[in-house]
C-alpha positions in Angstrom: 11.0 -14.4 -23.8 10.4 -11.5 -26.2 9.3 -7.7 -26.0 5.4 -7.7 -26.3 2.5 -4.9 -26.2 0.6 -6.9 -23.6 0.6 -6.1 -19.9 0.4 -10.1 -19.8 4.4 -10.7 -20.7 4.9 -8.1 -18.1 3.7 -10.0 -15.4 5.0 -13.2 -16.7 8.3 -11.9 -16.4 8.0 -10.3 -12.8 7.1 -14.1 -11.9 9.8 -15.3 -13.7 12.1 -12.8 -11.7 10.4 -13.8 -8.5 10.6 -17.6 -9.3 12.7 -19.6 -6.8 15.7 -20.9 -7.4 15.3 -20.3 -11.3 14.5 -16.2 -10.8 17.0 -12.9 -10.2 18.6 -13.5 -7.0 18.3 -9.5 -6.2 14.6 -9.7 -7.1 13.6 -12.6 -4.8 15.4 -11.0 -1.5 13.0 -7.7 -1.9 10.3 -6.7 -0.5 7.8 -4.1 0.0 10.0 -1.8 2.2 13.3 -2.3 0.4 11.2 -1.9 -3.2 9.4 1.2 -1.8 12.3 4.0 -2.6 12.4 2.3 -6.0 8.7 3.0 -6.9 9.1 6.6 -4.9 12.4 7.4 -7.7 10.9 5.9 -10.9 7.9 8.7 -10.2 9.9 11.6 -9.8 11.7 10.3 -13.0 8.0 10.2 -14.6 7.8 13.7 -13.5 11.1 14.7 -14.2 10.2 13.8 -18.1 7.2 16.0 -18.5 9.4 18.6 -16.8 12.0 18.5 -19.8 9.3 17.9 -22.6 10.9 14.7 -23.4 8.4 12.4 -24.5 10.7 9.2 -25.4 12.0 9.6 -22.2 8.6 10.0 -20.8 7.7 6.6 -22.0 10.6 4.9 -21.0 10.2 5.9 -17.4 6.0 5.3 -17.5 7.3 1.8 -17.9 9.9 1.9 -15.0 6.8 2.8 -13.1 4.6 0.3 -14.4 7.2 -2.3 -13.4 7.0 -1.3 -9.6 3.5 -1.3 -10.0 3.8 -5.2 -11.4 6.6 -6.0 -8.8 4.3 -4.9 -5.5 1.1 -6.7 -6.8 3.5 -9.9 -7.4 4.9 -9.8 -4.1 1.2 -9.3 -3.0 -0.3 -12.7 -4.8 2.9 -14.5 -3.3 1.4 -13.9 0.0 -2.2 -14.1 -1.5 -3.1 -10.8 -0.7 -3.9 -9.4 -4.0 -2.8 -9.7 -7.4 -2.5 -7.4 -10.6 -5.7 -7.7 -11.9 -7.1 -7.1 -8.6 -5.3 -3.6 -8.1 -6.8 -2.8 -11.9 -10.5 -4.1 -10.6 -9.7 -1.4 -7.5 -9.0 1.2 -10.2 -11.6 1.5 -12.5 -14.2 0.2 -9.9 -12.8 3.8 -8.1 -13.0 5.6 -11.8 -16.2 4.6 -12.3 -17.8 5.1 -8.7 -16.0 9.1 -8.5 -17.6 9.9 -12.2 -20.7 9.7 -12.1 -21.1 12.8 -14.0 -19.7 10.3 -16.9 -21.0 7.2 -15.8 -23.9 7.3 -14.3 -27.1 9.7 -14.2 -25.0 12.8 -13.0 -25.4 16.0 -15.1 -22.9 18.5 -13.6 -20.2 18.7 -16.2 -18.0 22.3 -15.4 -15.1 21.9 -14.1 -15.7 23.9 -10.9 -18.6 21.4 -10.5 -17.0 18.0 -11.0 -14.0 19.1 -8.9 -16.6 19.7 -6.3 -18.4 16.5 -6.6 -14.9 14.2 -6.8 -13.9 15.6 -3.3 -17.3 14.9 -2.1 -17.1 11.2 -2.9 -13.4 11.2 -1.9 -14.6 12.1 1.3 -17.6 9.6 1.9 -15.0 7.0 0.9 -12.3 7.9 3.7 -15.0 8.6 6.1 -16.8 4.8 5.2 -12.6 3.4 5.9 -12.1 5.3 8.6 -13.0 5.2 12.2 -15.0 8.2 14.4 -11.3 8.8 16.3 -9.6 9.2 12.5 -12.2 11.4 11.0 -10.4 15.4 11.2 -9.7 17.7 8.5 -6.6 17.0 7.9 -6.8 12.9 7.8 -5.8 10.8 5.3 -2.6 12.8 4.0 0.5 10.5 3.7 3.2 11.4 5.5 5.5 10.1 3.7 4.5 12.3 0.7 7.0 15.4 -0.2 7.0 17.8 2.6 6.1 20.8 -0.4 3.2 18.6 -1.7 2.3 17.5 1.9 2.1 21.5 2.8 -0.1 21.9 -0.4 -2.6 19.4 0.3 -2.6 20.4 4.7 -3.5 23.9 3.6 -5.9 22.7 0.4 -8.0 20.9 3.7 -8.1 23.4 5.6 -9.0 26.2 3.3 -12.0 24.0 2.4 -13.7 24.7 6.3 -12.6 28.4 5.9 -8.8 28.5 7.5 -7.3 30.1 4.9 -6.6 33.6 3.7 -8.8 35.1 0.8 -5.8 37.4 -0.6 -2.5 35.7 -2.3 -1.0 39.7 -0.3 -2.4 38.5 2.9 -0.2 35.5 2.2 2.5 37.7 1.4 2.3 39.7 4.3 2.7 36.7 6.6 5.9 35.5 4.5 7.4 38.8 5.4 6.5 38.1 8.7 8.3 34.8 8.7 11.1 36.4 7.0 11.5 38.8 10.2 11.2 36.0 12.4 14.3 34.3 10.9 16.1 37.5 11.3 15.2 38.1 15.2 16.1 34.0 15.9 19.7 34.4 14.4 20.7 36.6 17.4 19.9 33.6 19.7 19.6 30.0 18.9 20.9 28.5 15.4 18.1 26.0 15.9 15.2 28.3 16.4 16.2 30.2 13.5 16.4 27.0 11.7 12.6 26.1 12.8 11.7 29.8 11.6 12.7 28.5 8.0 10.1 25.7 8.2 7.5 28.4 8.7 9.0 30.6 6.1 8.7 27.9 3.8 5.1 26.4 4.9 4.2 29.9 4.2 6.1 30.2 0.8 3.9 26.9 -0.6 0.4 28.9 0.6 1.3 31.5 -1.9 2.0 28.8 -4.5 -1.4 27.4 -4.0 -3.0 31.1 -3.7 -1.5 31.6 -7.2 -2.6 28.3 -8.4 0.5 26.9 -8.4 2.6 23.5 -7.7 4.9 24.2 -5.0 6.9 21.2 -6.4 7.2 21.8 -9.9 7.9 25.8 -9.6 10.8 24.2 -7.0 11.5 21.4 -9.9 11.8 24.8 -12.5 13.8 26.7 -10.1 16.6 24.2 -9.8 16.9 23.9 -13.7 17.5 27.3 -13.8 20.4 27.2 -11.2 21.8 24.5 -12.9 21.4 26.1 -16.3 23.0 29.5 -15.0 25.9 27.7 -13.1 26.7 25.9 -16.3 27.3 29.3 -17.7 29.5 30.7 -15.2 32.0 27.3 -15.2 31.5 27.6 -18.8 32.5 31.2 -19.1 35.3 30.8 -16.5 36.4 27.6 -18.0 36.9 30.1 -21.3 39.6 32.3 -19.4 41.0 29.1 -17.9 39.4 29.3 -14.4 37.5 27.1 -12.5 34.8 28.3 -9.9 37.0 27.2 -6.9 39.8 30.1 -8.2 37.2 32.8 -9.1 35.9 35.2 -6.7 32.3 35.4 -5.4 32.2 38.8 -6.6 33.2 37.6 -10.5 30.7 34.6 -10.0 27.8 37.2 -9.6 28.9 39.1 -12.3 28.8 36.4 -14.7 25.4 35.3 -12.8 23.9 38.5 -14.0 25.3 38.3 -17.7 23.8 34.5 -17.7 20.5 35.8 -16.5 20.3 38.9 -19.0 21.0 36.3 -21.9 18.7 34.3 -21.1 15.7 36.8 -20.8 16.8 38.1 -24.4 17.4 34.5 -26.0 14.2 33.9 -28.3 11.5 31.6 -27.1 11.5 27.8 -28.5 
């Protein structure tokens, strides 16, 4: 087989990788569940791309994706469930049905408007799945999503019915509150204190969304700087022939500091 542009060799080599007897033996003992963490990786590598700006690397892991994408709808037809082309039907069928602002007779076009009118439909849909018993504010989030994005989108729903601060302070206010919380469970029980950091940081992803901001990518942002700034302190060690292990904490900081202060005088790319 050879490299092609259409989504057809794709799937004609996910059934070739599924083919008894003649297929990859790895690829025919999977299954939905083991596949799952697969598809879950490949999307924070998608993400992970746009993060660093790097758009070869970008579409190398789109197609990662795409291939878990092809690999659960082939597994689906093998049970006749669904195939490919049905979960692309689903898509644009949803596309078109969610826009009618585009599609249909719809005039609202601002963005405050359409954002309006998507959640609206969004919620007809769930409702029209749903049963009576499964119909509360907060139904339909997957658990299995991030606990940061899971937060985001709890406290999106219920700010929508009026639970919700109007203030990113207020917000504020209640982190500190967390904060002292924390500070009073130490005293006692390592475990409440530990259950105090939960709230801490449920409340730390309100004020993300109150500054309309993702929780996950400031987190995402945050962790490239560590890295970045730890580099520099093994790196500036490393020049006096230490290793972090034989410095003090004390020296770390210091260094810390220095890799901080360069960094907010380096000129912007």
């Amino acid at each position: 087989m050879t490299p092609s542009r259409d989504i057809g060799r794709l799937l004609a080599i996910m059934a070739a990788l599924r083919t008894p007897k003649t297929g990859c033996p790895w690829d025919l003992e999977q299954n939905f569940a083991t596949i799952a963490p697969y598809t879950l990786e490949e999307a924070y590598e998608v993400a992970d791309a746009i993060g660093r700006g790097d758009l070869d690397d970008l579409k190398e892991e789109l197609g990662d994706l795409l291939l878990q994408v092809a690999f659960h709808a082939r597994m689906a037809e093998e049970q006749d469930a669904f195939d490919f082309g049905d979960v692309v039907f689903a898509i644009t069928e949803k596309l078109i049905r969610r826009h009618p602002h585009v599609f249909g007779e719809v005039e609202q076009r601002s963005p405050e408007a359409v954002k309006g009118l998507w959640d609206k439909i969004k919620a007809q849909e769930k409702a029209a799945r749903r049963g009576k018993d499964d119909n509360g504010t907060l139904a339909g989030i997957p658990v299995a999503l991030p606990a940061l994005t899971r937060a985001l989108k709890l406290q999106d729903k219920a700010g929508k019915v009026g639970f919700d601060w109007n203030d990113p302070r207020a917000v504020l206010r209640k982190i500190r509150e967390e904060a002292d919380e924390i500070e009073a469970a130490l005293d006692g029980n390592v475990a409440d204190a530990a259950a105090e950091v939960g709230d801490l940081l449920f409340a730390a992803v309100n004020l993300a969304r109150h500054l309309n901001a993702d929780p996950e990518a400031l987190l995402r942002a945050t962790n490239r700087k560590f890295e970045r700034r730890f580099a520099a302190i093994e790196h500036a060690l490393a020049v006096i022939g230490k290793a972090p292990k034989d410095a003090s904490l004390a020296e770390m900081d210091a260094l810390w500091d220095q890799a901080k202060a360069q960094e907010k005088t380096a000129p912007r790319e």
